[in-house]
N, C-alpha and C positions, 0 to 999 in steps of 0.2 A: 526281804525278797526271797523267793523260794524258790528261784531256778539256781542259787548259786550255792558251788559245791562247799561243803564245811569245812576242806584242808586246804581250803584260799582265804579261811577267816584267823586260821593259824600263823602267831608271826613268831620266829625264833631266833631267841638274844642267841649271844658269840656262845654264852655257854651250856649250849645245846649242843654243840659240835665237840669234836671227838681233841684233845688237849695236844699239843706242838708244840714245842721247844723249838727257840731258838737256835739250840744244838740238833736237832736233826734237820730243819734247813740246812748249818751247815753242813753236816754229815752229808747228805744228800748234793750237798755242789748249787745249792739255789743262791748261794752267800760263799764267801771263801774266806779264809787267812787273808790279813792286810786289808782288804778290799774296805774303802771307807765308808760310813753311814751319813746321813747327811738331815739336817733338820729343814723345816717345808719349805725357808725362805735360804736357806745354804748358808745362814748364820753361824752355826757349829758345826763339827764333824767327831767321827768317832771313829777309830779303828778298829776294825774286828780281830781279836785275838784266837787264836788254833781252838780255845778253849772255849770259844764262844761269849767268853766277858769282851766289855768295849772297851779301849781307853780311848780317852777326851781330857784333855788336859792335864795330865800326868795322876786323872783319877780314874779307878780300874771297878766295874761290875758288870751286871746283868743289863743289857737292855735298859731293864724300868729305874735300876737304880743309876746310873749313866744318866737320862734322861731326868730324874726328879734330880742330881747333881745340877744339872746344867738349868734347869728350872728354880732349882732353889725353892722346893717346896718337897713335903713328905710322900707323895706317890704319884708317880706321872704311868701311863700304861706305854711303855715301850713299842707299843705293835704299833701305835698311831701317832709317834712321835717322830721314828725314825725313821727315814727317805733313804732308797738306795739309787742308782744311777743306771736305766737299763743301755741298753748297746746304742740308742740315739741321742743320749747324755742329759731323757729326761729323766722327773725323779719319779719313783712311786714306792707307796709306801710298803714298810716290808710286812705287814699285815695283806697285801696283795701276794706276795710270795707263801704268807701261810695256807693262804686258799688255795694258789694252785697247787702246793704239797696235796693239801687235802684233797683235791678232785683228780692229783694224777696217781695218789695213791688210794680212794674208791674208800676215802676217809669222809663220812657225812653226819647225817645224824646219827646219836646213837641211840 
């Protein structure tokens, strides 16, 4: 079709977008100290450490490494694993919290 514009045939994976840390959510107050993670069906939970590792069951890492723990397999991707609890106690995932970092900090493509 040739009426339609060629930057709507464009799709772009996560890593096109500008990299986020876990640590600066928290830095930023989008997560906090203590504040728990939660997995999609509220099965597990995680605490978030000042330092931005999780513990879950008296095992301590990152996000991915937390979540492939709790999986029991070699690489789970953290951002789509982990659930937080917003103010009406539902969940969403904290990959939704790294988007709005990026769109309230004018963080897009690079």
């Amino acid at each position: 079709v040739d009426d339609i514009d060629e930057s709507l045939l464009v799709t772009r994976g996560r890593r096109h977008y500008p990299r986020v840390s876990f640590g600066k959510l928290l830095e930023a107050e989008y997560v906090r100290p203590g504040q728990m993670l939660y997995t999609k069906r509220r099965i597990h939970q995680a605490q978030i450490r000042g330092d931005s590792h999780l513990v879950c069951n008296g095992f301590t890492g990152s996000i991915h490494k937390v979540a492939s723990y709790v999986r029991g397999r070699d690489r789970v991707n953290g951002w789509d694993f982990w659930y937080v609890e917003d103010s009406d106690g539902d969940l969403i995932p904290i990959n939704t919290l790294r988007e709005q970092y990026r769109a309230d900090n004018g963080l897009f493509e690079k």
